[in-house]
C-alpha positions in Angstrom: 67.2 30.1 100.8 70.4 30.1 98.6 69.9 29.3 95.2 70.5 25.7 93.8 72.1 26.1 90.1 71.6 22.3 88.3 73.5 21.3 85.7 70.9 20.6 82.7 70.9 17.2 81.5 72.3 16.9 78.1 70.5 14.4 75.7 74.3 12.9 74.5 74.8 11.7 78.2 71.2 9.7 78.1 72.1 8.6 75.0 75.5 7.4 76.1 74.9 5.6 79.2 71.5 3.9 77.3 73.9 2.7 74.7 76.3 1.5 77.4 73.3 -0.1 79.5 72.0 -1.8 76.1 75.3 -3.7 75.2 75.7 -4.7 78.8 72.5 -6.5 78.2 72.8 -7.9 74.8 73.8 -11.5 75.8 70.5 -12.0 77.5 68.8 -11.0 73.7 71.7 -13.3 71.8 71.3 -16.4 74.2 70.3 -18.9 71.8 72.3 -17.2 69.1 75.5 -17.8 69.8 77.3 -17.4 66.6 76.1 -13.8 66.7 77.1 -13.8 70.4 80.5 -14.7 69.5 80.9 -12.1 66.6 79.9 -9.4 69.1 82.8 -10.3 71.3 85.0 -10.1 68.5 83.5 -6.5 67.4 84.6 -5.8 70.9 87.8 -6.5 70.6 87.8 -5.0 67.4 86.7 -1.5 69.1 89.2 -1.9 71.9 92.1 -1.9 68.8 90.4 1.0 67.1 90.5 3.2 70.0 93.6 1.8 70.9 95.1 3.3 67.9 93.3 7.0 68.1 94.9 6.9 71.4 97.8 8.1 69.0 96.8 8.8 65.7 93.4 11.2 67.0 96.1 12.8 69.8 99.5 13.4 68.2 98.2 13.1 64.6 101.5 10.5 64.2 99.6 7.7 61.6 100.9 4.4 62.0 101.0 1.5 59.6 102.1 -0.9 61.7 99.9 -1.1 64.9 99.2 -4.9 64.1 102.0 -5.6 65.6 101.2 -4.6 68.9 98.1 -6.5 68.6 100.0 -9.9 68.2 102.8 -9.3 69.9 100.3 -8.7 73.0 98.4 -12.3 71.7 101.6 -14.5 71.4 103.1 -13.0 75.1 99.5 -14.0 76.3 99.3 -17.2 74.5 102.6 -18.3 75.8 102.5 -17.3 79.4 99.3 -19.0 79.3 100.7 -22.2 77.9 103.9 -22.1 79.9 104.1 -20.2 83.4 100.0 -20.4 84.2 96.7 -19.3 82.5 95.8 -16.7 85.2 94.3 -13.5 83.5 95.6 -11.6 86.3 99.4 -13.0 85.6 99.2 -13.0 81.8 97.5 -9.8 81.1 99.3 -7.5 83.5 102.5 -8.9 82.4 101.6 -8.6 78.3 101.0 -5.1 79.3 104.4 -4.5 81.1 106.4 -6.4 78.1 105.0 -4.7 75.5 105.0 -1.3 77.3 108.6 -1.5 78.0 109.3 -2.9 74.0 107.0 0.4 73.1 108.9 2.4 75.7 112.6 1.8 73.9 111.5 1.8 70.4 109.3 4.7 71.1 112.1 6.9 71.9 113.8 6.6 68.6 109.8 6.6 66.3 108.3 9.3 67.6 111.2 11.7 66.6 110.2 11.0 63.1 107.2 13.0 61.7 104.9 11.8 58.7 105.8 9.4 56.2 108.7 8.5 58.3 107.2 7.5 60.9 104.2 5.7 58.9 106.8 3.1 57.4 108.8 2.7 60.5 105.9 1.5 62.3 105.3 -0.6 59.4 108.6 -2.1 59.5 108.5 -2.9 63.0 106.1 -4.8 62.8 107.2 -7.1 60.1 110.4 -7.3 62.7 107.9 -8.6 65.1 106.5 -10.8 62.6 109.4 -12.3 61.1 110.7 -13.0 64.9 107.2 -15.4 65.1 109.3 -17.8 62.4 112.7 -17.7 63.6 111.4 -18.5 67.1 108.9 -21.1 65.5 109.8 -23.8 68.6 108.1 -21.5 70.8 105.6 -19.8 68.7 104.5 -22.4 65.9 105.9 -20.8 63.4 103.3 -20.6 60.3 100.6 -23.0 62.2 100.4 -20.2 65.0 100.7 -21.1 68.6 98.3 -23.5 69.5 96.6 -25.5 72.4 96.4 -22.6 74.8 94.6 -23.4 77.8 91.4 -22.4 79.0 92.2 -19.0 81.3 90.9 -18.4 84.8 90.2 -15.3 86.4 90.9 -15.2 89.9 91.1 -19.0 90.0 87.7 -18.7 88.1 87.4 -20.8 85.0 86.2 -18.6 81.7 85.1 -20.4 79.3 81.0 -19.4 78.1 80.9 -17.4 75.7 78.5 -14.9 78.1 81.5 -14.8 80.5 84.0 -14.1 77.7 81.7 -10.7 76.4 80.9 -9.5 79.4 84.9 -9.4 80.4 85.5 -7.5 77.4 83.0 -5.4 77.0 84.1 -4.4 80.2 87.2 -3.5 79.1 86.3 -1.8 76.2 84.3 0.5 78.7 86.6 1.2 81.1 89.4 1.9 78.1 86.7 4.4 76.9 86.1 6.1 79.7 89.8 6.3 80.8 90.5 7.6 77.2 87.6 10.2 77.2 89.4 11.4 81.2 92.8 11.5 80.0 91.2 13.9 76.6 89.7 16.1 79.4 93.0 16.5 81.3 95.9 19.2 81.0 97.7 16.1 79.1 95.2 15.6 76.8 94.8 19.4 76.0 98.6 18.8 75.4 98.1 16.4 73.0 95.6 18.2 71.2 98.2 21.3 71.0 101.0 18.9 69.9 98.8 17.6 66.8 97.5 21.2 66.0 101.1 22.6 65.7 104.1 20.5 66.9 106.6 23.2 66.1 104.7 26.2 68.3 103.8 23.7 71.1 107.5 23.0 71.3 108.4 26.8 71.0 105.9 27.6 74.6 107.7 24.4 76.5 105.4 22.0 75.8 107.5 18.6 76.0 106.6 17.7 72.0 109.1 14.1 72.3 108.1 13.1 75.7 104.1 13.5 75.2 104.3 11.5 71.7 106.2 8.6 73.3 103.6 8.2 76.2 100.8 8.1 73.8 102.7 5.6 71.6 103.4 3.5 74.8 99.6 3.9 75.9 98.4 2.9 72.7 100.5 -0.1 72.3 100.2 -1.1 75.7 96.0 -1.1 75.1 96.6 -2.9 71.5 98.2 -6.0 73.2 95.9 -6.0 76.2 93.2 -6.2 73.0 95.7 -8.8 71.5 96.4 -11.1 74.6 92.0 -11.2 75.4 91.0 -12.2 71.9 94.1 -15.3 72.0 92.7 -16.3 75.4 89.3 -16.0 74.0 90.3 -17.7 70.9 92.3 -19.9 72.7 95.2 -19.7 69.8 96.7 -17.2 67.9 98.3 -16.8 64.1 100.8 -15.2 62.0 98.0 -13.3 60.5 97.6 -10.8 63.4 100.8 -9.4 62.9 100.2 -8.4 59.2 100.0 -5.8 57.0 96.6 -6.4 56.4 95.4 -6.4 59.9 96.6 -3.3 60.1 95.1 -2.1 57.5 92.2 -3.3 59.0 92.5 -1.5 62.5 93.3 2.1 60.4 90.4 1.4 58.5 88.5 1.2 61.8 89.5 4.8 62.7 89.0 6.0 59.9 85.6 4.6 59.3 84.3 6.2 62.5 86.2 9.4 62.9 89.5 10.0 63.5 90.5 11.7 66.6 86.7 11.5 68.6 87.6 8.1 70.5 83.8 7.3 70.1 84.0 7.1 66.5 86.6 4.7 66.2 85.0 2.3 68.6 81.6 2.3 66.8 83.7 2.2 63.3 85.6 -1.1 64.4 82.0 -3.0 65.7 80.5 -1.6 62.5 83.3 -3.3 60.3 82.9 -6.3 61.9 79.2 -6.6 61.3 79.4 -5.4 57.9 82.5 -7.8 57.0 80.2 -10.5 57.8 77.0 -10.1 56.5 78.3 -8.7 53.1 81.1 -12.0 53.2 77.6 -13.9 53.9 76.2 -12.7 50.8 79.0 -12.7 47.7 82.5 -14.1 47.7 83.3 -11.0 46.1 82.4 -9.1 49.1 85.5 -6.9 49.2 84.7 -5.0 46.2 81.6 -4.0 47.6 82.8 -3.6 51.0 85.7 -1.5 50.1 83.0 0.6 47.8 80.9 1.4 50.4 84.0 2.4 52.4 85.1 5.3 49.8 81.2 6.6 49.6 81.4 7.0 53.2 85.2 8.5 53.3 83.6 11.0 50.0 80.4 11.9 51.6 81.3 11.6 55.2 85.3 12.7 55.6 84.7 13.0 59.7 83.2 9.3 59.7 80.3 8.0 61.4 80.4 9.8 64.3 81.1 12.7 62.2 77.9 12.1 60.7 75.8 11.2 63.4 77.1 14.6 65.0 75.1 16.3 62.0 72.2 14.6 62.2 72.0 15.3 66.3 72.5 18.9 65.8 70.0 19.4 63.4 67.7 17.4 65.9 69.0 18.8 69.2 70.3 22.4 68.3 74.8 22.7 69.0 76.3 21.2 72.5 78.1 23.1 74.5 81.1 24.6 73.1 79.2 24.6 69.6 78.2 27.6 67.6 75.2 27.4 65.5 75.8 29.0 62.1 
């Protein structure tokens, strides 16, 4: 009889797919709360930005200050095609994702040559560019009021309009991202990556393409930023100046930082966390920033890998190392 070897089950899997299963089902808990309902959506799209950004930042180690812009950019080429040619997801989205992977594309190839600092404040410039453009084309965009009166969407001819629908579709896509982000880490690209962050100059000394693999994680980033951008306007069914801004983007690099930079898990449980916390502490004081940004440098001091940083020490201690781990 020839032997059978079985892969042991590893208590992270069970823990992931639980997790997965439990926010599939979380509209059926939140059905007569749909405030909270609706603040879960936005966490959502929240996480989708976050890991949208350690796309880059967790790969390549380039930091940008600027990936707002992507985020609105995505929103107001929504918003309008919505408005003006048809408000088909499958027309809208896919096309938001071309546009702003092309814009990505050609002013990728001149950012990603930069390295630190340089790159930082480039980001940041470009996306005050793509701000300021919202105001000079203010007949199109609404200038300061934002663009407004955007349709309700369909999919597939489909009307989505309850707020079930709406989570559901991005949870969805926050999934799939994940799990597409997780594969690509896996691959001989993502070991790439790794490499480039580690040590840009050696990488580039043993042929690894250093330019070309930092422009197609700036492109995938952006690209998953607007598709983030572009659901929350449909879901909102409007979309402001405000996206676009510094302090969004402040925002989203907070969200990476919160959870862990660089473990695409982290970043999505940082950005739902922020959300949640925003609010309830906003619910409490009107001084809620001060504490808020408080409890973000105890956890930054005391936990420099984030929350998934931290949870990882906690499971060890109750699990024993994962694979690839070395107890000391």
């Amino acid at each position: 009889m020839p032997l059978v070897v079985r892969r042991p089950v590893r208590p992270l899997h069970i823990l992931g797919w639980v997790s997965v299963l439990v926010g599939a089902l979380l509209p059926f808990a939140l059905g007569s709360q749909p405030f909270v309902l609706q603040l879960a959506s936005q966490a959502i799209v929240a996480a989708t930005l976050a890991l949208s950004l350690d796309l880059l930042t967790g790969n390549t180690g380039l930091l940008s200050f600027g990936h707002a812009g992507w985020y609105g950019l995505g929103g107001y080429i929504a918003g309008l095609g919505a408005k003006f040619v048809a408000p088909e997801m499958f027309l809208v989205l896919p096309l938001t994702m071309i546009v702003v992977a092309v814009v990505a594309w050609l002013t990728g190839l001149i950012l990603v040559r930069q390295i630190g600092k340089t790159f930082a404040i480039l980001t940041l410039a470009l996306s005050q560019i793509f701000y300021s453009l919202i105001f000079v084309a203010s007949a199109w965009t609404g200038g300061e009021d934002g663009l407004q009166g955007i349709p309700v969407p369909t999919l597939a001819g489909l009307s989505i309009a309850a707020p079930t629908a709406w989570y559901w579709l991005l949870y969805f896509v926050l999934i799939a991202s994940l799990l597409l982000a997780l594969y690509l880490r896996r691959t001989p690209l993502g070991q790439a990556w790794l490499a480039v962050k580690s040590n840009p100059e050696r990488s580039l000394f043993v042929g690894i393409p250093v330019v070309r693999l930092k422009l197609i994680a700036y492109v995938l980033s952006a690209t998953l930023a607007a598709l983030a951008g572009g659901l929350f306007t449909l879901f909102n069914g409007a979309v402001s100046p405000d996206t676009m801004s510094w302090l969004e983007s402040g925002n989203i690099l907070m969200y990476v930082v919160l959870g862990g930079v660089g473990t695409l898990i982290g970043p999505v449980i940082g950005g739902a966390a922020f959300t949640f916390a925003a609010q309830y502490i906003s619910s409490l004081t009107d001084a809620w920033l001060i504490y808020f940004g408080g409890l973000f440098v105890v956890i930054v001091i005391f936990a420099p890998d984030g929350l998934f940083g931290l949870a990882s020490v906690f499971w060890r201690r109750l699990f024993g190392p994962s694979r690839g781990q070395v107890a000391r």
